[in-house]
N, C-alpha and C positions, 0 to 999 in steps of 0.2 A: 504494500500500500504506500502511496506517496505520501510525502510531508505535509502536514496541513495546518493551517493557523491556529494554536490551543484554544481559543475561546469556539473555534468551529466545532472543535471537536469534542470538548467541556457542552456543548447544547445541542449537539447530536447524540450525545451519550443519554441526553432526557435529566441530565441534572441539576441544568436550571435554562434560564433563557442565552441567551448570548450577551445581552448586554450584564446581565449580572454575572455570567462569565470573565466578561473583561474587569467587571469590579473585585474580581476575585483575585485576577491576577493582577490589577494593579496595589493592591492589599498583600501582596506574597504568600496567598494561598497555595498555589500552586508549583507543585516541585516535578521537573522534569529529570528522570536518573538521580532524581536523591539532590537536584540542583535548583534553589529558586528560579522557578520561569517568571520572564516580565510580557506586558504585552506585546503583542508583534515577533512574539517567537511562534516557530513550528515544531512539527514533532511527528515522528510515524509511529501511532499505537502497536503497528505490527512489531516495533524494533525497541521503541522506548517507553519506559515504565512512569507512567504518566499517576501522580497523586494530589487530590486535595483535603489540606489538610491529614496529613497520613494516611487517608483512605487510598486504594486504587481507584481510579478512576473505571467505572462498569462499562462494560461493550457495549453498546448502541441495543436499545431495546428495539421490536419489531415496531415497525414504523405505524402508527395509530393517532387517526384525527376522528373526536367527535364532534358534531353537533350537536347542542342541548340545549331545551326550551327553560330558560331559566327563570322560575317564578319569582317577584318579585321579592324582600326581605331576605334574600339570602345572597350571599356574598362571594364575586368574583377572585377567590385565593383559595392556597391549597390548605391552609389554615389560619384559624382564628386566635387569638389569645384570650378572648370573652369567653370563648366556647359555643360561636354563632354559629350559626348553619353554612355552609360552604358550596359549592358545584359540585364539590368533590361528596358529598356528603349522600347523593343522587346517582351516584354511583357503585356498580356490585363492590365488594371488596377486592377482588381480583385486580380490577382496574386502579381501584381506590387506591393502594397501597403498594402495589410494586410496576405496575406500567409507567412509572414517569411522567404523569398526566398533568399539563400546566395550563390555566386560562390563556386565552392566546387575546389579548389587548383588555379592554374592560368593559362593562356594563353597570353604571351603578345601582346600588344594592336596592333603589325605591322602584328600578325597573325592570321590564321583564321582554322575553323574547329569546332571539337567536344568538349562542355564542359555541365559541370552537371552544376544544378544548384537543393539543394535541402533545405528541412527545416528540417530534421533530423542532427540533433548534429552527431549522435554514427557513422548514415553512413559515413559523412562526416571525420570524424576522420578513418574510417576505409579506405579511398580512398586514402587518404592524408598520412597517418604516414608512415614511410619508413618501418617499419616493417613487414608488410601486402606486400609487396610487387609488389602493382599493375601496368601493364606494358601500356602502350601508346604507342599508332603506329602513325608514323608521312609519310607524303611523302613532300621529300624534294627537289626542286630546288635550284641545286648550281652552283654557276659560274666555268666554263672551264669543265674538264674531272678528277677528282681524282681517282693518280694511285692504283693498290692493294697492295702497302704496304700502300699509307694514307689510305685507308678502315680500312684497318689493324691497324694501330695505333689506329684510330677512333677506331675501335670495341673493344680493349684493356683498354679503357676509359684515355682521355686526361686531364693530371691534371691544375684547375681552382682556379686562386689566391692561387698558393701553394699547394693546397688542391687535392689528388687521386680525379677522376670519379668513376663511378661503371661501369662495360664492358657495351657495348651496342650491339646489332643488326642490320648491316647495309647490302643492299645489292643495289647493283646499278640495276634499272629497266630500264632506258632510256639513252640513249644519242643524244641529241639536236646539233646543228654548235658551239655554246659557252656554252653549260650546259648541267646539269646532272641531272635524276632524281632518287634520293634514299629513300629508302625505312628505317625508323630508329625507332626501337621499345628498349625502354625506361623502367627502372623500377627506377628511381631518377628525379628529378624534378626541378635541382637550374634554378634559374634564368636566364633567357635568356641561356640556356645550349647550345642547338645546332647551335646559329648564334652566339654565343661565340666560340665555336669549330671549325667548318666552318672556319670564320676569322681567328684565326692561326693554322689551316693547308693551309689558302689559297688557301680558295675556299667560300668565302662570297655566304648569303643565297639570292635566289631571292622569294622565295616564300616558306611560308609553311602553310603546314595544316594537322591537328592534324587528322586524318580517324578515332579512335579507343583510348575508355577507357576501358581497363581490355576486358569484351568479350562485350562492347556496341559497336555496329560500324554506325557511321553516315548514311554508306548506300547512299540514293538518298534523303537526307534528304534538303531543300535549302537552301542560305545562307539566315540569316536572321530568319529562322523557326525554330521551335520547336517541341518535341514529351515527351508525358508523358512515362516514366519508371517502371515497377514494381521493388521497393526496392528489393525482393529475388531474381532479375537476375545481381547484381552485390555483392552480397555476396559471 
């Protein structure tokens, strides 16, 4: 096997992501031959004995992406310190605890819908980086009626702590006595983006849930369940 950069190989092994890979090595967790590795080193697992933190670094688990309808209150990590409920927690044991299984970007914990959950490193970097550019479909419940110039603004992308959005995709599907439901497809990802949005245009969110990652779409999938992925349908 060729040489390949340790952080590639540290989140194909399913031990954590890649970027927390490099925080590992830039921390000197990792010992290549018994030798602090830094980043931007390489290494052939077939030839060198790759550790972190004294552990051997594990062989590459069988390559495994789910999708899962994640109900709302329950939390996008592979563990909690409260003792909350998890994604992983929706999962058999089998998977739970020895597949290497990591949320693959986030969902926060007041919403619900479509999320990966895989052990590939590279996919998950490929989902994740903004470069790649993968879009997310949301339907949204918002309070009142937003007129079409705040669509408009909204689809222009609304700047968040200072900082531009990137435009977005919104169209209104419903109108309810006190709400609205829209449709909003995403290729940016900050933090709480669209109930941050929402809020100052004033129109706070009642409900969301994510239908769609890239071309995967939850479908009739239920809350709570899950379905395996072939990795080459979201490349």
């Amino acid at each position: 096997m060729a040489q390949e950069r340790l952080q590639k190989l540290i989140a194909g092994s399913g031990h954590c992501s890649r970027r927390k890979a490099e925080t590992l090595l830039r921390e000197g967790h990792v010992r290549v031959n018994g030798i602090v590795a830094r980043l931007g080193e390489q290494a052939d697992p077939a030839r060198d004995q790759i550790s972190i933190d004294g552990h051997p670094l594990a062989a590459p688990p069988s390559s495994l992406t789910l999708l899962i309808h994640k109900p709302a209150g329950v939390l996008c990590t592979c563990s909690d310190p409260q003792g909350r409920h998890t994604v992983l927690d929706l999962l058999p044991d089998h998977w739970r605890h020895n597949a290497g299984l990591h949320p693959v970007g986030r969902l926060d914990a007041d919403s619900r819908g479509a999320l990966l959950l895989s052990n590939d490193g590279n996919l998950t970097l490929r989902l994740t980086h903004p470069r790649y550019g993968h879009q997310k479909t949301y339907r949204v419940w918002v309070e009142g009626h937003p007129s079409p110039d705040t669509l408009d603004r909204w689809s222009r992308g609304v700047p968040l702590d200072g900082v531009a959005s990137a435009p977005v995709e919104i169209l209104s599907l419903k109108r309810a006595r006190q709400a609205t439901l829209l449709e909003v497809v995403m290729r940016e990802g900050r933090n709480r983006q669209i109930r941050r949005t929402a809020d100052l245009l004033g129109h706070p969110v009642r409900d969301l849930l994510r239908v769609a990652i890239g071309p995967v779409a939850l479908g009739q999938l239920e809350e709570g369940h899950w379905r395996r992925i072939p990795p080459a349908s979201l490349r």
